[in-house]
Structures are given as structure tokens and as C-alpha cells.
N, C-alpha and C positions, 0 to 999 in steps of 0.2 A: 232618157226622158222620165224614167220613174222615180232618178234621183232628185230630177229639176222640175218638181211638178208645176204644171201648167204652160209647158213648153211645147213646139209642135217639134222641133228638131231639135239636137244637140250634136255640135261638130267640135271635136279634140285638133288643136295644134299645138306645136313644141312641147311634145308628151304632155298634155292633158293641160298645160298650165293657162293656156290660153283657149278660151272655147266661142266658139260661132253659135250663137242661140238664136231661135225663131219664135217669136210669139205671136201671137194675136192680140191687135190693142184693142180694150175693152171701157167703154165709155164708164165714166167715173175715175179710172186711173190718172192720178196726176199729174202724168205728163201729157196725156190726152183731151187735143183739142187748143194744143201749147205749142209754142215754138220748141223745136228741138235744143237750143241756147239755153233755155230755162231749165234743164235737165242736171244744170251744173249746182245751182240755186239749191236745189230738193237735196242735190247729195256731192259735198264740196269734198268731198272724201274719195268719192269715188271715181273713177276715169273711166270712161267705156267712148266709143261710137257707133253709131247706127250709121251700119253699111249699106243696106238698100230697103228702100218700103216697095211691098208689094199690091196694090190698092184694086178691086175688084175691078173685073173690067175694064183695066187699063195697062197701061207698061210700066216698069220696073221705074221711082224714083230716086234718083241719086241725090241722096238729103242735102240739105244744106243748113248755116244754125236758123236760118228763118223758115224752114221747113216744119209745117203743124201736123201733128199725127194724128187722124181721124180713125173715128171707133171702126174696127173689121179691119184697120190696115194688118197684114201678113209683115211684121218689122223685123229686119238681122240686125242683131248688134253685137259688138265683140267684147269683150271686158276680160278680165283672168278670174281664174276659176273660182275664188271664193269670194267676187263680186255679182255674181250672174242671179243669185234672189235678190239683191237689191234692186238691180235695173231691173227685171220681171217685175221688181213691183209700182215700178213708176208707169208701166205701160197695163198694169190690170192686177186685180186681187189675188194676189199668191194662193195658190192651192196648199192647203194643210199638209204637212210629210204625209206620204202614204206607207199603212201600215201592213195591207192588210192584200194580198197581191192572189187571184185566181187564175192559173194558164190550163187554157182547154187545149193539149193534145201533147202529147209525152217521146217525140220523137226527138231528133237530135238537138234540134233549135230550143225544143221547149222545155228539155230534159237540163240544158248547158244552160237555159237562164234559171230555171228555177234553182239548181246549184251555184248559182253567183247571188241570187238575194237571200235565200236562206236562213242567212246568221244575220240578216240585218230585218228581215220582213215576215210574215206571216203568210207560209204559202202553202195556196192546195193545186194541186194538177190533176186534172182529168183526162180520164186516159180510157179509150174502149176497147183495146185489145187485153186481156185478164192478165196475159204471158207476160206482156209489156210492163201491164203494173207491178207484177211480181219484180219483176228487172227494177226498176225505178225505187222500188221501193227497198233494194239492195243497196241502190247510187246513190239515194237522197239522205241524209242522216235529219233534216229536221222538218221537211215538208213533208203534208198530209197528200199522199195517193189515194184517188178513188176512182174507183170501175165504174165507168158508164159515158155518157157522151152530155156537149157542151147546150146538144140541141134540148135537152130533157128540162124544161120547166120544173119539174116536180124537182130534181137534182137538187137545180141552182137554189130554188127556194130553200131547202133544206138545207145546202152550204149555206143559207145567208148571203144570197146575191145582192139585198141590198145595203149590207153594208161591207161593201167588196169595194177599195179604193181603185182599181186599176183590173180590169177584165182582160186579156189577153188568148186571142185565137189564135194559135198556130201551128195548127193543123196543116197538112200536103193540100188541103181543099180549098180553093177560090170561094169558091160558092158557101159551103160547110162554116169557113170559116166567118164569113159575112153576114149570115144567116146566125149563126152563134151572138155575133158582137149585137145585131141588132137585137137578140131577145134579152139580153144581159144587160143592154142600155134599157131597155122600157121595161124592165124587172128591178132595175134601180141600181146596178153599177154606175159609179161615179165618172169613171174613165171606160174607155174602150179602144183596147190600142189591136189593130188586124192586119195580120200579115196576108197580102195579096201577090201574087207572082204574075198574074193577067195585069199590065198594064191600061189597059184598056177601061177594067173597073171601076181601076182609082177617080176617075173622071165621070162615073155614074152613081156612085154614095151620096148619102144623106147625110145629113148632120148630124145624125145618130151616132156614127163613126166618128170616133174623136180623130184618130192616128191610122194612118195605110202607112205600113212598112214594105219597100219595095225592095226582094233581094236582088233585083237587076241591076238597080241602082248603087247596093250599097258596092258591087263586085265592082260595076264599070267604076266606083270611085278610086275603087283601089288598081285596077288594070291603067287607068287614064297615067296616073303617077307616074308609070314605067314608060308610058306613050309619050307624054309632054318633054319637052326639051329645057335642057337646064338642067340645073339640081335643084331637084324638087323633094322633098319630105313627104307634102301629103297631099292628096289632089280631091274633090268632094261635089259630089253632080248635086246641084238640087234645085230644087221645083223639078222632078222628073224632067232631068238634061239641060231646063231654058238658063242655068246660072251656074256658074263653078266657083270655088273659092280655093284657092293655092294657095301653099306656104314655099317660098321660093330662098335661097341662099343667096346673099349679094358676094358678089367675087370680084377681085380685083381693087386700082387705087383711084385716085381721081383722074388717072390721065387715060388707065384700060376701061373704066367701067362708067357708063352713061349713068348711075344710079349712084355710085360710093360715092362720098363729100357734098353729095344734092342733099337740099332742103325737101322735102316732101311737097311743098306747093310750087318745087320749079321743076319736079319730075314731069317729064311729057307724057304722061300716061292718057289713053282711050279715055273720052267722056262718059262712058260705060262701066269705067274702073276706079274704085277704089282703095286705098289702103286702110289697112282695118286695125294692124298692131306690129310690133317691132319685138321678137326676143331676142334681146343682147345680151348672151351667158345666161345668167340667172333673174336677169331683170327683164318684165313686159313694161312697154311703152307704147300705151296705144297713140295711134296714130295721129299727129297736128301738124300744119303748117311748117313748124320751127324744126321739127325734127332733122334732124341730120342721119343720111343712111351713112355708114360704118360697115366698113369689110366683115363678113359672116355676119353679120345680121340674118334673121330668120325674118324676114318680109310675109307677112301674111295677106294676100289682095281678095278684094271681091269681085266677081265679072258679071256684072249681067247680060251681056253679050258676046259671047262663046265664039263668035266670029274673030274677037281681038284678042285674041289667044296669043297668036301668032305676032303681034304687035310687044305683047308683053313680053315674052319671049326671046325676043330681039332687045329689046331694049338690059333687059336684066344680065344679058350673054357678054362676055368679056373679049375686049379688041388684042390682038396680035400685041400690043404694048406691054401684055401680061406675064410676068415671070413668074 
């Protein structure tokens, strides 16, 4: 999310080349307030579709091209990887690269990201145990360690909290950490992304909170993989549990496999279901009508309803005709 700013999610399929993006449509964006058809118009170059809108109190949309996307819809769309700033910006004003990255708490999570932006961002971690920062400041070769806590007003001012692109709690503490993100948001952090473990929280935040990362969720995404039947590559819970999105392998010919030699608009899949993109070897094809699934294809699907699981499943699975 801190590469793709102004994302709510970011989901990797067929190693990173295809990705699942979430954003929030924002009135003024071009495609906002449009027929989803018109998306082609803006950017004749680019291929993506939008796999489900999420619209406030209501149920999950499965688009269609005469589908208008209103300001606050929660929008997935798939695209390959170095199409995903374009479509973000048909649905709201791309957020500037961020440069400039603050993570309050130095333990294992916070210690492993601030080592992976590093070389590319401007980073300081806050750290309250002294010993720790000594530690960190062994591990770290180009971020700035300081002693003290994320809660300290005087601190943050002094880092220049407000011009801090991306705030980051991730601290062991629910509470600590939520309590952080909110002072760093109305001290003038631009982002605020907080890790939460209470599920339960995520559902009592403000708007102050840009981002709740839930480690329950990211685990069950990865446990599900191994659970689901098939051959499955990647498996991914989101809106905490209500949607999943799989990347499935098609197997078998036209005579074992209900899916190989089908057109994509004569698969019988769940009206809950989506197809979102196609990786064939080295080539993404996201998903139309005409497509034609092909043996090993890497099928990437949307579900917003977790019940048809089982439905997919069946269908994707290879008859006794299979050598």
C-alpha cells in the first residue's frame, strides 16, 4: 500500500504480476459517476476490470459495463502490475509517491518493514525500550532510531509529524496503537496505516484511521490456500472474511474439464463470481467475454460470497476422462 498510494488493499497474484487493488472512489475522478464502459474511452491502452463495488450499506455489486460508480464506493479492480496508478486514477486523485515514512514500534513487524523501504524511503522508527533501539540501530543501515514513544506529542513534532507521508503503528498494543495513529492524524500525518489484532476494533474507527491491517486475516489468507480444494496458488480473505479472491490452475482438455475450451461468458459460474484475469505463461489477459480458458491457465476469480466456494471448486476440478 505504501508503494501504491491511495490504495486501501493491495493483493499479489501469479508472482506479483497481476494485482487485486481496493480503492475508494472519490467524486471528481473521471470515471466517477460514469458508466464503468467509459473506462475504455479515458485509457484505450490500458486493460483492467472491476471485480466488485462495495457501496455503503448495501451488498457487494457485481459490475456490469452500464454499472456507474458513485463517490465512497469501496471498488476492486484487477489490472497487471504497472497498470494499477492508472486505473487509481480514474476512480480519485493519485496520492503523491511517498517519501517520507514514520513506524512507531521496533519489534519484529516494524523492525522487517522499516528494512524493506529503507533504500527506497526516508525512515524513522520509534522505539521505547533503549536496549531495542540499540538492537535496531545495529540492523537498520539507513533509518533514523529514536527512543521514546509514538504517544509523545512533543516527539512527533519535533520528527516533523506533519510532513510525515505515511504514519505507521505497529506496536503489540490495540489500544497504543490506535491512540498513536489518531494523534499523528490531527498533528498532520498524511496517511495513517494501524495495525490492529482485536477484530472487533476494526469496526469501531473513525475516519481518522486511513488503513487497519489485520494479522488474522492476512494468516487465514494464507492457511485457506492449503484448506481449499484444487490447485490453488493464492487464496486472499477480504473485507474481513465477507470476500475471497483465488487464483486457481485450469487442468485437463475439453472433454475432462468443465472450464478448458469455454469462453468465459458460457462458464456457469455463481452469480456472486467473477473472473478478474487470465496468466498464460508470461502474458496477463484480463478477463472478457471472448476469452477462451486454456489448459494451465492461472484463473484468477472474485467471490463475494464465500458460501460458493464449493460451487467453484467443483466446477474448476478435472473428470475421470483426465490423463
Amino acid at each position: 500500500m505504501i508503494a501504491n498510494p491511495g490504495s486501501l488493499q493491495v493483493l499479489d497474484f501469479a508472482e506479483g504480476r497481476i494485482r487485486l487493488v481496493a480503492v475508494r472512489a472519490v467524486e471528481g475522478g473521471p470515471i466517477v459517476g460514469r458508466e464503468l464502459q467509459e473506462i475504455r474511452e479515458h485509457m484505450p491502452r490500458v486493460d483492467t476490470r472491476v471485480a466488485a463495488i462495495f457501496r455503503r450499506l448495501g451488498d457487494p455489486i457485481i459490475p456490469e459495463g452500464s454499472t456507474v460508480v458513485e463517490p465512497d464506493d469501496e471498488v476492486f479492480f484487477i489490472a497487471a502490475r504497472e497498470h494499477i496508478r492508472d486505473v487509481t486514477a480514474e476512480l480519485r486523485d493519485v496520492d503523491k509517491p511517498y517519501h517520507r515514512i514514520m513506524i512507531a514500534g521496533g519489534g519484529n513487524i516494524g523492525a522487517t518493514l522499516a528494512g524493506r523501504l529503507e533504500k527506497r524511503y526516508q525512515v524513522k522508527v520509534i522505539e521505547r525500550s533503549y536496549e531495542r533501539c540499540r538492537t535496531l540501530s545495529d540492523l537498520l543501515e539507513d533509518s533514523i532510531v529514536l527512543h521514546g514513544s509514538g504517544n509523545e506529542p512533543m516527539l512527533l513534532r519535533q520528527e516533523n509529524i506533519e510532513n510525515t507521508d505515511v504514519f505507521c503503528a505497529l506496536t503489540d498494543n490495540d489500544e497504543s496503537n490506535i491512540m498513536m495513529s489518531m494523534l499523528a492524524k490531527r498533528l498532520g500525518a498524511k496517511k495513517v496505516i494501524t495495525l490492529i489484532t482485536n477484530s472487533a476494533y476494526v469496526d469501531l474507527i473513525g475516519e481518522e484511521i486511513d488503513i487497519a491491517i489485520s494479522p488474522q486475516q492476512i494468516t487465514i489468507s494464507s492457511l485457506l490456500a492449503h484448506v481449499r480444494r484444487g490447485d490453488i496458488s493464492a487464496v486472499h480473505s477480504l473485507r474481513r472474511g465477507a470476500a475471497e479472491a483465488i487464483e486457481l490452475t485450469a487442468h485437463g482438455d475439453a472433454r475432462s474439464s468443465k472450464v478448458v475450451g469455454q469462453r468465459l461468458d458460457a462458464l456457469k459460474l455463481p452469480s456472486s463470481v467473477t473472473v478478474g484475469a487470465i496468466l498464460r505463461g508470461d502474458d496477463v489477459l484480463i478477463a472478457h467475454g471472448n476469452v477462451v480458458v486454456e489448459a494451465n491457465d492461472h484463473v484468477i476469480l472474485f467471490l463475494t460470497d464465500r458460501t460458493q466456494i464449493s460451487a467453484v471448486e467443483k466446477l474448476f476440478a478435472v473428470g475421470f476422462g483426465f490423463i
